[in-house]
C-alpha positions, 0 to 999 in steps of 0.5 A, a space after each residue: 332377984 338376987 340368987 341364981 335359982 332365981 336368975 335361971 327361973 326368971 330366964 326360963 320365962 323368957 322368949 327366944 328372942 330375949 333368950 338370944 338377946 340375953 345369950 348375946 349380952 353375955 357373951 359381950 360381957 364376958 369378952 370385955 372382963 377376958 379383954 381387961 383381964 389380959 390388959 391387967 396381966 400385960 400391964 402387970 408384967 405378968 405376961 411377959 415370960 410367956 411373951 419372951 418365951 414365944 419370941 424365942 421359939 419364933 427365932 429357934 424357928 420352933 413353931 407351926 403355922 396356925 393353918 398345920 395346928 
């Protein structure tokens, strides 16, 4: 199995339940590369502008509680 057609082929014939399990696993999957990702970013400094960014709209008191958002 080495091209999409045939990945989408091949979970066509799944059950539910491995349909699920497979549904699970990737979203698992995708959390931990998003996770590394931002890991990377932060490592890199490539945050940190939104970061000082979001610090002084804290302080100008120019942010919403989440719950209004």
């Amino acid at each position: 199995m080495n091209s999409l057609p045939e990945i989408e082929a091949a979970i066509l014939q799944l059950s539910e339940d491995e349909m699920r399990d497979l549904s699970n696993w990737l979203q698992e999957y995708l959390n931990d590369a998003w996770d590394k990702q931002i890991e990377a970013d932060a490592k890199s400094g490539r945050l940190d502008q939104l970061i000082q960014r979001a610090k002084a709209d804290i302080q100008a008191n120019q942010v919403k509680p989440l719950e209004v958002v």
